[in-house]
N, C-alpha and C positions, 0 to 999 in steps of 0.2 A: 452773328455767327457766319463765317467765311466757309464752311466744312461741310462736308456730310458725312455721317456714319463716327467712328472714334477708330485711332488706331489697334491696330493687331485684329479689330471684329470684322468678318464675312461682311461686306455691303447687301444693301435690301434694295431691291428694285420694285418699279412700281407695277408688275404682274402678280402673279397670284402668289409666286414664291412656295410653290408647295417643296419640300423636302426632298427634292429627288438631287440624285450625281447628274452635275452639266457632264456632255458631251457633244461633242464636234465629228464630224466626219467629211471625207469628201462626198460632196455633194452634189451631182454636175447631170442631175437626172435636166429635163427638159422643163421651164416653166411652164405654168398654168399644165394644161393635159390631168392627169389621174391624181396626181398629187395637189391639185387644187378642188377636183371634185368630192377628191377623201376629205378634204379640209372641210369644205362647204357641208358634207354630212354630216362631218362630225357636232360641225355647228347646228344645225337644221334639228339632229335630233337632243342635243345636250339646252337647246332652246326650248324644247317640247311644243316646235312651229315647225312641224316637217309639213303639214298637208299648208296651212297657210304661207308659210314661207316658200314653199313650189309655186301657190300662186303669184305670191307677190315678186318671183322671177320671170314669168311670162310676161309683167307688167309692165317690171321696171325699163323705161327709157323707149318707153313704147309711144311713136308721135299721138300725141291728141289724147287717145283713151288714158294710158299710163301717168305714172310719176318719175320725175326727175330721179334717177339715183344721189341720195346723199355725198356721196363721197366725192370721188374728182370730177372735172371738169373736162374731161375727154369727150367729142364731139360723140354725139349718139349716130349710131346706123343712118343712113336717110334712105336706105333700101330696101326697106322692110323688113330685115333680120329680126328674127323673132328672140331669140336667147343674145340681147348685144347687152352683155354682162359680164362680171370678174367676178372673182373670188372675195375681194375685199370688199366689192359694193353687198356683195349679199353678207356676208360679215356683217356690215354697218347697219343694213335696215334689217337683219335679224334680231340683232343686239338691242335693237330700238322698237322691235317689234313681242319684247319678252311679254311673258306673263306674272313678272313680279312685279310686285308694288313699294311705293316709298310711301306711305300716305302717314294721319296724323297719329297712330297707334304706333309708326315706325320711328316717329321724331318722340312720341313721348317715351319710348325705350333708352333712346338713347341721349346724351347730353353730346353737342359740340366738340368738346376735348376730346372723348371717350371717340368720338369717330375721329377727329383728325390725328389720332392713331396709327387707322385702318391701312392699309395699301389702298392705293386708286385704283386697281382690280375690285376689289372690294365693294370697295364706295359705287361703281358705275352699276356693280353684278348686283346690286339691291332692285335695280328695277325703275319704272317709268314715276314720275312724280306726280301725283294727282290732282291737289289743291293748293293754293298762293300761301307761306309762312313766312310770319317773319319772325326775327331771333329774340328770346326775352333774357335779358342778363342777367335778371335772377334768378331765373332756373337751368342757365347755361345749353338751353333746349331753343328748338321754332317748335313755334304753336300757330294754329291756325288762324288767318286772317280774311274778310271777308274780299272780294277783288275789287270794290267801291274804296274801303278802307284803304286797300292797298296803295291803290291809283292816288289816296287823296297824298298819305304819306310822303308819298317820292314828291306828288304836286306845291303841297306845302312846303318841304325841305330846300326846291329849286327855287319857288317864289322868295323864300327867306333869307338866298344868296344875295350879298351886296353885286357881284360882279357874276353875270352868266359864265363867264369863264374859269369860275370853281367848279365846274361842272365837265365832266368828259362820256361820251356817251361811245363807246367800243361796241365793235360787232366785229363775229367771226363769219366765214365767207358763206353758211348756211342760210342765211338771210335770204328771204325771195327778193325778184326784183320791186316786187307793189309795196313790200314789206320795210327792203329798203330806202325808195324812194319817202317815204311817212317816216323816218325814222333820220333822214336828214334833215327831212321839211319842220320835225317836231322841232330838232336840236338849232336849227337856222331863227327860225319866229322864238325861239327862247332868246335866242340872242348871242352864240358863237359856234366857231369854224372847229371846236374840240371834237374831233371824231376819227378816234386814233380804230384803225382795224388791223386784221391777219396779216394784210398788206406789208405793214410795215416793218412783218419781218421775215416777210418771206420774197415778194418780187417787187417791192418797192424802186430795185436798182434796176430791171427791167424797165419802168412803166419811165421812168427820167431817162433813160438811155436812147429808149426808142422817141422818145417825145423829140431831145436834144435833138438825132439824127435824121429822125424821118417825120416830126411832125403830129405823133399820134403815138399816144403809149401802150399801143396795142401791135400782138405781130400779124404780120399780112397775109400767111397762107392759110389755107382752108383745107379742109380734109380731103378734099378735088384734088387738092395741089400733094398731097402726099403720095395718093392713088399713080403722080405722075413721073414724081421727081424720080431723077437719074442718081443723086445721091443724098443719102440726109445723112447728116453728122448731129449727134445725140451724146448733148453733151452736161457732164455733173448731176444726173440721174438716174435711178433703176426702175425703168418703166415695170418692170416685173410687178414690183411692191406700190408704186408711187401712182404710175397709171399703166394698170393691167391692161384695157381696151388697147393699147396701143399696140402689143406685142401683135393682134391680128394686121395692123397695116406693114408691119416691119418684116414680118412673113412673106405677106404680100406682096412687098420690095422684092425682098430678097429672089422670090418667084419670077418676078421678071425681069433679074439682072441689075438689079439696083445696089450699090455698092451702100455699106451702111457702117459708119465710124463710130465706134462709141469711147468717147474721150471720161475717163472718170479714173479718179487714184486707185477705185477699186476695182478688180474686174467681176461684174455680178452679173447674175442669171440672165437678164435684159439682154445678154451682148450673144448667149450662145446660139440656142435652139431652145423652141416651144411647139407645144400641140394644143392648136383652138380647141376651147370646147366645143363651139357648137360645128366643126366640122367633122360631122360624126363618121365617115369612112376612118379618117388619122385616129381618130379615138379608139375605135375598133380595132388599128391594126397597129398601132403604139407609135405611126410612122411623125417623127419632128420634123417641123422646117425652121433653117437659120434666122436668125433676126440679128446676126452682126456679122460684116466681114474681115473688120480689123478693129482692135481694141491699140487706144493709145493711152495711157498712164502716166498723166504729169502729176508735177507733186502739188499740195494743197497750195491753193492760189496761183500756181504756173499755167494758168488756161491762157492770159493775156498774151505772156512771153509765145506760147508756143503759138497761137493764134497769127502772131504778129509775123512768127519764122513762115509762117504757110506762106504771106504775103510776101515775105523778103522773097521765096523764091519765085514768086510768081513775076515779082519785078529785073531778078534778076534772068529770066529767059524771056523778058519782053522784048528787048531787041533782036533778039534771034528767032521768034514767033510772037509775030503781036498780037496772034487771036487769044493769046492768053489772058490778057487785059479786053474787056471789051469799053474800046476809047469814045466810041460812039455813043453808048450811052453813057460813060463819065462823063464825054464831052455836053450834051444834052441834057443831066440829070442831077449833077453833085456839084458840091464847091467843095473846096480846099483840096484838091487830088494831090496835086506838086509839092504839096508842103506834107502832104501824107506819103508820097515816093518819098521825099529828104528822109521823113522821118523812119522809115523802115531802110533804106538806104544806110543810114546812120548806125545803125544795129550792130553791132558784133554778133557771128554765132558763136561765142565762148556764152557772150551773155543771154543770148537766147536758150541757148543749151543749159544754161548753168540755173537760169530763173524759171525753167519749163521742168525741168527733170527728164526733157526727153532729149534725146541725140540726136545730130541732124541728121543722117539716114533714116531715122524715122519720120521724122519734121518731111523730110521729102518727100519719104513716101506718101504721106499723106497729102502733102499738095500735089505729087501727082494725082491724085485721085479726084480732087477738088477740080483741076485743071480739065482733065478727061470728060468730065460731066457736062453737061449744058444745061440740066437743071438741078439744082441742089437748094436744098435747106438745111437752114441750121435751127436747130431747137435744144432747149436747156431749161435746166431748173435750177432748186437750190444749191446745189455743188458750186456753181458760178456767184451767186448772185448774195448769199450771206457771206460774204469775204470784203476786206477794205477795199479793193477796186473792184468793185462787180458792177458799178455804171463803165469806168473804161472798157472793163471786159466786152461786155455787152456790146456795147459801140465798135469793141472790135470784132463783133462777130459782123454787126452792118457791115463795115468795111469791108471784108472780106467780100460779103455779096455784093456790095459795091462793084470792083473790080472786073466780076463778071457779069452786072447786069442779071443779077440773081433776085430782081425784085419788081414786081409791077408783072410779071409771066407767070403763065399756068406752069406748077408743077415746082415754083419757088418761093425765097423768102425767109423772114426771121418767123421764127414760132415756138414764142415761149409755153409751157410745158406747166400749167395752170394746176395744184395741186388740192384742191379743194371744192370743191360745186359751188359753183355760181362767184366765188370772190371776184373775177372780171367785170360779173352784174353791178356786185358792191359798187365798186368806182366809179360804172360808169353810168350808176343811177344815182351819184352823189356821196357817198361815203369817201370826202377828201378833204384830209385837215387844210389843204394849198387848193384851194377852189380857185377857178379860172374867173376876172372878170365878168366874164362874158357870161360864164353858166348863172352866176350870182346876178347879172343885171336882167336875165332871160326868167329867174326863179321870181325874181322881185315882179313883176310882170304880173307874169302865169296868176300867181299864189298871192300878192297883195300883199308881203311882206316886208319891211325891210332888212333883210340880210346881213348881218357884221362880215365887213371888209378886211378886217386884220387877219392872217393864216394862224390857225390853231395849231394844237399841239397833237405830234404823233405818241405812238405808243412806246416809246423811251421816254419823251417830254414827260406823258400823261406821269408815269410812274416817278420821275423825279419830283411832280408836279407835287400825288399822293404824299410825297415823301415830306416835303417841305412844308404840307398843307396848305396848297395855293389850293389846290383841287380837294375838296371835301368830300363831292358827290360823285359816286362812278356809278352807271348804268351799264353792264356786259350782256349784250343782244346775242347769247349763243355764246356757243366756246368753253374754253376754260382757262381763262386770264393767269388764275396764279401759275398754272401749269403749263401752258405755254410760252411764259415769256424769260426772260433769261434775269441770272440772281435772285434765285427766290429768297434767300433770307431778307434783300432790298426791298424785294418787291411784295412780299409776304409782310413785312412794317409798313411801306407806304399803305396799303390796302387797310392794314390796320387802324391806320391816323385817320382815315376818313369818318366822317360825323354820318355815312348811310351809304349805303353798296348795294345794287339790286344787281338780283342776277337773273335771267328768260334763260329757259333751259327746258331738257326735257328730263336728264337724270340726273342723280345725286353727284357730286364731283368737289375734288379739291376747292374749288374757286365758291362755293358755300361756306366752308371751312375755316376761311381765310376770308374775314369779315370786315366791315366799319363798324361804329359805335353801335348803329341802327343796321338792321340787312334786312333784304327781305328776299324770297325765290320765289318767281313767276313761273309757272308751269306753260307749255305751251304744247299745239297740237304737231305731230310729226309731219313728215313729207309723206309716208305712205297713208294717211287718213284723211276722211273727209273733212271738209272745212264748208259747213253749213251756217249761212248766215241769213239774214232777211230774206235778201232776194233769191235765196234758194242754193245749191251748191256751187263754191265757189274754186277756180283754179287761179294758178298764181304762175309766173314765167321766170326763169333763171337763159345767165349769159354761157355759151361754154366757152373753152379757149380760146376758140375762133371766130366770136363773135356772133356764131348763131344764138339767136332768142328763140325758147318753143315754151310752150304749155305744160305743166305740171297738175296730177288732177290724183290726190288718193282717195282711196274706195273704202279701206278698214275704218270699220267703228274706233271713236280716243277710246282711250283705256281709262278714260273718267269725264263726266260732264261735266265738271268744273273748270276741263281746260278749255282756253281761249288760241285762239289764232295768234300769232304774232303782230299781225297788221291791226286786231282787234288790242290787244295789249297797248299798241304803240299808240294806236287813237284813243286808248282811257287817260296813256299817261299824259299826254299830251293837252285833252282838255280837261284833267283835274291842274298841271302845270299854268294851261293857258285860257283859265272860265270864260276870257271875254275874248277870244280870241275867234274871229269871223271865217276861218279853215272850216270846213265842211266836213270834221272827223267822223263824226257819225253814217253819215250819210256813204263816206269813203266805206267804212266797214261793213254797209250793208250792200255794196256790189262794188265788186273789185273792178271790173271796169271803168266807173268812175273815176278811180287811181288811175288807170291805163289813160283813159282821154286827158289828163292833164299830164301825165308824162308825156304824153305825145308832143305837146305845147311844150316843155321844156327841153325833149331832151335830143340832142339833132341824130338822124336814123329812125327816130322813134317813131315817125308821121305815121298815121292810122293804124297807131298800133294796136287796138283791137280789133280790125278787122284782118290784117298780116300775121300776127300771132297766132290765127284761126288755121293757115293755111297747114297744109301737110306739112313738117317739119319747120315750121315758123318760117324766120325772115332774118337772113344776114346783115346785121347793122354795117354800114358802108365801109370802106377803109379807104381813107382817100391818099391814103400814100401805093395803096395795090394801085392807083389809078395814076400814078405816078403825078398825083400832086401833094406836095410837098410843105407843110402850112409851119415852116423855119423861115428864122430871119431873114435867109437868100430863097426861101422860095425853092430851094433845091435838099436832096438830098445831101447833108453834112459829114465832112470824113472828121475824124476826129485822131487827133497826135499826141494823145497821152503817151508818157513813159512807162515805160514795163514797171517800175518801182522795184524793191528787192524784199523778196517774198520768202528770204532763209530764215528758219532759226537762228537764232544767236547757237553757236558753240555749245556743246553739253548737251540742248536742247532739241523738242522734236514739234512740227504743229501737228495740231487736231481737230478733226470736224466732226460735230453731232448729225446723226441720221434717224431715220424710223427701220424697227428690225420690218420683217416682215408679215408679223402676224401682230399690227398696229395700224392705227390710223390716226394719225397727231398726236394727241394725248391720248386715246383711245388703246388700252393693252387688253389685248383678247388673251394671250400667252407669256410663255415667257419662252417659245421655240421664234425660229428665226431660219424657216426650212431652208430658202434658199441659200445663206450662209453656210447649211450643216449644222447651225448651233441648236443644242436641245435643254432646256431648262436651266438661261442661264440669260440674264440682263444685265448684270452688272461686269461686264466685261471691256475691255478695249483688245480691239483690233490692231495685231502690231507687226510689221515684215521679221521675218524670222532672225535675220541678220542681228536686226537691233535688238532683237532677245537674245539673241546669242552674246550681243557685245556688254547688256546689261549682267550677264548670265542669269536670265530668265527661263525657266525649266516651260513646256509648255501648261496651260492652268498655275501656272506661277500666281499666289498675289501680290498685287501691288498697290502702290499707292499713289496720286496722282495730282500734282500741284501746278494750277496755273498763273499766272503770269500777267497782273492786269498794263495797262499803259500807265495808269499813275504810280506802278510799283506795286500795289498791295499783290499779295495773292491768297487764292482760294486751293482746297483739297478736298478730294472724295479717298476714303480708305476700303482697302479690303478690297479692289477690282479683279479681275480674273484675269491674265493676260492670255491673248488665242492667236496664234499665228497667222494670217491671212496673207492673202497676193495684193500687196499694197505698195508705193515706194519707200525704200528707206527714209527715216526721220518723221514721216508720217503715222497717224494713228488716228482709230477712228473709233467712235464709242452712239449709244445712243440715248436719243432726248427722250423724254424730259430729264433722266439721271441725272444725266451731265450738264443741264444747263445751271446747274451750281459753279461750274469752271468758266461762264461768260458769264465778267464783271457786266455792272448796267453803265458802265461808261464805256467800253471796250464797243463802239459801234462806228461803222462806215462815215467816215467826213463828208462821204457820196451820197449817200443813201439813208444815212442815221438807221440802218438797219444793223441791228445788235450782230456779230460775229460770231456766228454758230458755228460754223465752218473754217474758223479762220483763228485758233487759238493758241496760243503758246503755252507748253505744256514742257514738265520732266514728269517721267515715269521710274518707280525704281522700287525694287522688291518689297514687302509692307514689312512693317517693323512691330514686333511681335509688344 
C-alpha cells in the first residue's frame, strides 16, 4: 500500500485527534516568554508532576550534580545559569517522567492488532514500560519474559546467523556515550560494521561535507564563538521549536549589534523576537528582544544557488576592495580557490536567481552583510541537509567562510545545529556503518578483537536489507524506527520479514507494533533516574553540538525494579550473544568508569577521560581543523565546485518538505497545536503560499489530496489534508512528519548522503475528491 487515509475521508494524524474545529490565526506573539511557560504548566500539571517536575527543572543541564536534558543537543550554560532550559526539554522529561504504567496487566488487556490501531499519542500517553516482553503469536499479545531469557533469545538468534551481517543493530541519538561505546564494541566482536543510526537521516550530508572540506566531520565553533561573532546566518531551521536554548544566544547577538540572517522557505518564530525565561525583569515586563535582522526565503533546495550568488558577489568587488576576500589566509589555508573563482565566475544571475528563488537585490543584500562582518558563522539543520545536494550545500557554506577566513578564529566557523542529545556522541563513540581504518585498527588494539573491514549498511540499506531478507535480526537501541523513517508501508513489511526485532525503549510506541516473527521490548532506565550498579551509583556522559563532553547523573527512583540501564542491557546481550567471548562486560556494568578508561585508549580527545569529564562543565574534544589543521588529501582546507543542479518542479508541480510542528519532538506528539504557526487542533495539514491556492482554487481549510512522485515513477498519496495558507514561496509546501513520510519513496534518497529526502519532494496538490 502506497497511501494513507481513503479518498473523500478527513486524514487522521498521529496526535490525540480529539474532535475539536482546526483554526489558524495570526500568530506573531514573541517565542519562548509566557506562552512557553503557559505551555510548560499546562504540562506539569495534566502530568500530575508539578512539584517533581519543578525539580527536575532546577536540575536539568546542571554541570556535575544534574542530568543531561533528553532532547537537543544545544551546548549547556557554562556559567552557572540555574534555569538553562526550554519548553520542549521539559516536555520531554515530563512525558518520561509520567505516573502511568505499561506493565503485564496492560499487555494482557490488550492484543497487538487492537493497539496498532491506536494513534501514537495514544500508544506513548499509556505510560513508562516496566518489565522485558516478548510477543506470543498465539495470543497476538507480549507476555512476560524473564531478562536472562531475554538476553539468551536475541544471544541464540545472532549465534544461529550463517553471516553476522544479517544482523543490523540501530540506535537513536539518546544513547549515552558509555552506552554507546558497548553497543558498537557488542556489534564489532559479533562480527559487522551494520550500525545504521538517526544519522542517517538527519545530518549524515553534514558529517561528509565537513570531513570532505575540512578534515573532521564535525563544526568548529563553540558556544564562546557565538557569544562573539559579528554575524550568524541560521540556516533551514526554527530554533524556536528545534533548539529552544538557542533563541537566548540570538538575543544576545542581537544586543550587541550582531546582524542575524535566517535563511528558511518559511519565515518562523526563530527569526522574530523572544522573551528568555529565565530573564525575569522581560518576563515581568513583557519587554522582547530580536533574534533576526533579515529573513531570506529561497525555495526548497535553493540554499546552494543562493549561497553560491553571495560568493559571486564577493568575487565580483574583489578587484575594487580585496579585503573582501581574505587572500592571506586562502593563500596559507585552502586548495582549489581559482577553480572555485572560475566556477562562481561562471554563474549566470538568471540562474542563480531562478534556482534560489531569491532576486539578486536580495542575494546582495545579503552578501553585503556577510562582507561587513569580520566574524560570522554559518549554522544549519535539516532544511539543508535532507535534500539531493545537501553534501554540496554544505561545502558551500565552508566556501563561503573560506573566503573570509571565517574559520580557525574566536567568534567563527561552520556549526551544525545538532537536533537530538547526544547523536554527535553516537558517531563519535562509534556508531558508523563507514568506520575509519584507523578507528577499527586502534579498537582491534584496545579490546582484543578482530573487527570486520567491509563498511556496513546505513539506515535505507538496513531497511532494504529487512526487505529482501538479507537482514533477519534488527536490534533498535531507543527510537522509533518504523516511525521515523520514510515509506512506512516498505518499511513496516521489511520489519515484518524479519525472524526477531528487539526494541530498548522506555515507552509503548509504533515500532513494538510493527514486529518480526519473534520481538521482544527491553525496558530501560531514563536520563532523569538513578542508575545504581555494583559499584554504587552510576553517571554516564553525552557530546553536545560543539563537542563538549559533560556528566549526566539522575536522582528519581525507575518507575519499576525490573528496569535495567542500557549499558547493562548491552552487556547481557552481548555475553548471551558472545559466552566465550574475553570483553570484560560484566565487570564494564558494574563501574562505568571502566568503560571511560578504555574509551580513553581508543578514542582520540578522549585521554583521561575520567578524570576531564569530572571537571566543571567537562572537556572540549579537540577540533583540529579550529587549529587550522587540516587532515584532507592537501593538508588544506578544500573548496569544492559543485554545480548548483536544477532544483524546479517539473511544470504542474510543486516541492515539499516534512517538519516537526511545534508541540513535538521527532516522533514524539504531545498535541495536535503548532503555537507558533497559529495552527490549533489540526496535523494533517500542508502549508501552502496563498497564490498557489488561489491558482488551484483552494478556499482556505480547503481539503486536499496529495500525490508524490517517486524517481522510479511509482507514486504515493495521503487524502483528506487541510490546506493553510502560510509565508512560504510559491510552488513550495510544507507538511509534517511522521504523516507525511508516507510521500518519501525508500528509494528517493541523496546520491550524496543516502539520506532519504524529507525535504526534497515532488508533490501535486489538488482539491480531494469526494
Amino acid at each position: 500500500m502506497r497511501s494513507q487515509g481513503a479518498p473523500g475521508v478527513p486524514a487522521s494524524g498521529c496526535g490525540p485527534g480529539r474532535d475539536k474545529r482546526p483554526k489558524q490565526k495570526d500568530d506573531h506573539h514573541p517565542s519562548a516568554g509566557w506562552g512557553a511557560a503557559r505551555s510548560v504548566g499546562k504540562v506539569l500539571f495534566s502530568s500530575k508532576e508539578v512539584l517533581s517536575g519543578t525539580r527536575a527543572m532546577v536540575t536539568m543541564n546542571h554541570e556535575q550534580s544534574g542530568f543531561d536534558c533528553p532532547g537537543c543537543a544545544w551546548p549547556d550554560d557554562r556559567n552557572g545559569l540555574h534555569l538553562d532550559l526550554c519548553e520542549n526539554g521539559i516536555k520531554h522529561v515530563t512525558w518520561e517522567m509520567t505516573r502511568k504504567r505499561v506493565d503485564r496487566d496492560f499487555f494482557d488487556r490488550h492484543t497487538v492488532s487492537e493497539l496498532a490501531g491506536w494513534s501514537d499519542f495514544a500508544l506513548e500517553d499509556q505510560g513508562r514500560l516496566t518489565e522485558p516482553m516478548v510477543y506470543d503469536p498465539i495470543t497476538d499479545k507480549y507476555v512476560p519474559i524473564e531478562w536472562d531469557a531475554a538476553f539468551e533469545l536475541v544471544g541464540s538468534a545472532l549465534r544461529e546467523l550463517r553471516n553476522p551481517n544479517s544482523a543490523a543493530f540501530y540506535t537513536s541519538g539518546r544513547l549515552s556515550n558509555e552506552a554507546t561505546f558497548l553497543y558498537q564494541l557488542w556489534a564489532r566482536e559479533f562480527g559487522t560494521n551494520n550500525l545504521p543510526d538517526c544519522s542517517n537521516m538527519c545530518h549524515e550530508a553534514s558529517g561528509r561535507a565537513l570531513q570532505a572540506a575540512l578534515g573532521t566531520g564535525k563544526g568548529t565553533a563553540d558556544i564562546d564563538d557565538w557569544d562573539e561573532a559579528e554575524a550568524l546566518f541560521v540556516m533551514g531551521v526554527n530554533a524556536a521549536s528545534n533548539a529552544p536554548r538557542m533563541l537566548t544566544a540570538l538575543a544576545e547577538a542581537h544586543r550587541r549589534g550582531a546582524q542575524i540572517v535566517h535563511v528558511n522557505p518559511l519565515v518562523e518564530a526563530a527569526s522574530r523576537r523572544t522573551i528568555v525565561p529565565h530573564e525575569f525583569g522581560a518576563m515581568a515586563t513583557f519587554h522582547a528582544t530580536k533574534t533576526g535582522t533579515f529573513d531570506v526565503q529561497p525555495r526548497i533546495g535553493g540554499d546552494l544557488a543562493l549561497l553560491r550568488g553571495i560568493a559571486k558577489v564577493l568575487f565580483e568587488l574583489h578587484p575594487t576592495d580585496p579585503s573582501v576576500i581574505d587572500m592571506d589566509f586562502v593563500a596559507a589555508n585552502t586548495a582549489g580557490f581559482e577553480e572555485y573563482r572560475a566556477c562562481c565566475e561562471r554563474e549566470s544571475w538568471a540562474d542563480i536567481v531562478l534556482q534560489s528563488g531569491v532576486d539578486e537585490r536580495t542575494i546582495r543584500k545579503v552578501a553585503d552583510i556577510y562582507r561587513r562582518s569580520n566574524k560570522t558563522i554559518i549554522s544549519w539543520c535539516l532544511g539543508l541537509t535532507q535534500q539531493e545536494h545537501g553534501v554540496d550545500t554544505v561545502r558551500e557554506i565552508v566556501n563561503l567562510l573560506l573566503l573570509r577566513g571565517n574559520i580557525g578564529r574566536p567568534g567563527t566557523g561552520p556549526s551544525p545545529v545538532r537536533g537530538h542529545s547526544n547523536v554527535q556522541g553516537n558517531r563519535t563513540c562509534g556508531i558508523d556503518h563507514r568506520p575509519t581504518q584507523q578507528f577499527l585498527d586502534t579498537l582491534a588494539e584496545v579490546c582484543r578483537i578482530a573487527p570486520p573491514r567491509a563498511h556496513g549498511l546505513d539506515t535505507v540499506g538496513t531497511i532494504a536489507g529487512m526487505h529482501d531478507r538479507t537482514v533477519s535480526v534488527f536490534v533498535g537501541m531507543g527510537g522509533n524506527f518504523a516511525l521515523a523513517t520514510p515509506d512506512p508501508a516498505y518499511t513496516f513489511e521489511a520489519l515484518r520479514r524479519c525472524a526477531l526485532t528487539v526494541q530498548v525503549s522506555t515507552k509503548l510506541n509504533r515500532s513494538h507494533l510493527v514486529h518480526g516473527r519473534a520481538a521482544l521490548i527491553l525496558p530501560c532506565i531514563g536520563r532523569t533516574e538513578r542508575d545504581e550498579q555494583r559499584s554504587g551509583l552510576q553517571s554516564v556522559s553525552v557530546e553536545d553540538a560543539m563537542s563538549r563532553v559533560h556528566l549526566s547523573k539522575g536522582s528519581r527512583k525507575p518507575p519499576s525494579p525490573l528496569l535495567k540501564s542500557e549499558p547493562a542491557i548491552i552487556a547481557g546481550l552481548a555475553r548471551a550473544t558472545l559466552p566465550n567471548s574475553d570483553t570484560a562486560w560484566e565487570e564494564y556494568v558494574d563501574n562505568y568508569d571502566r568503560i571511560r578508561d578504555v574509551m580513553a585508549r581508543v578514542l582520540p580527545g578522549f585521554e583521561d577521560f575520567n578524570l576531564r569529564v569530572r571537571e566543571r562543565n567537562g572537556f572540549r574534544i579537540t577540533q583540529p581543523a579550529r587549529e587550522l589543521n587540516f587532515h584532507t588529501p592537501s593538508e588544506r582546507a578544500e573548496f569544492s565546485t559543485a554545480a548548483m543542479g536544477d532544483v524546479l518542479p517539473p511544470t504542474g508541480y510543486m516541492m515539499l518538505g516534512t517538519m516537526r510542528s511545534h508541540d513535538q519532538w521527532n516522533t514524539t506528539v504531545y498535541s495536535d497545536n503548532d503555537r507558533y504557526r497559529g495552527v490549533k487542533n489540526l496535523r494533517t495539514l500542508v502549508f501552502m503560499n496563498r497564490r498557489d491556492m488561489e491558482r488551484l482554487e483552494l478556499p482556505e481549510f480547503a481539503a486536499v489530496d496529495i500525490t508524490s512522485f517517486a524517481k522510479d515513477g511509482t507514486t504515493r498519496h495521503v487524502y483528506g489534508y487541510t490546506a493553510v495558507a502560510y509565508d512560504i514561496p510559491e510552488g513550495n509546501a510544507a507538511g509534517y512528519m511522521p504523516e507525511l513520510n508516507v510521500l518519501c519513496p525508500i528509494g528517493d534518497f541523496s546520491e550524496q548522503s543516502d539520506q532519504p529526502l524529507m525535504k526534497h519532494l515532488t508533490v501535486k496538490i489538488m482539491a480531494s475528491q469526494p
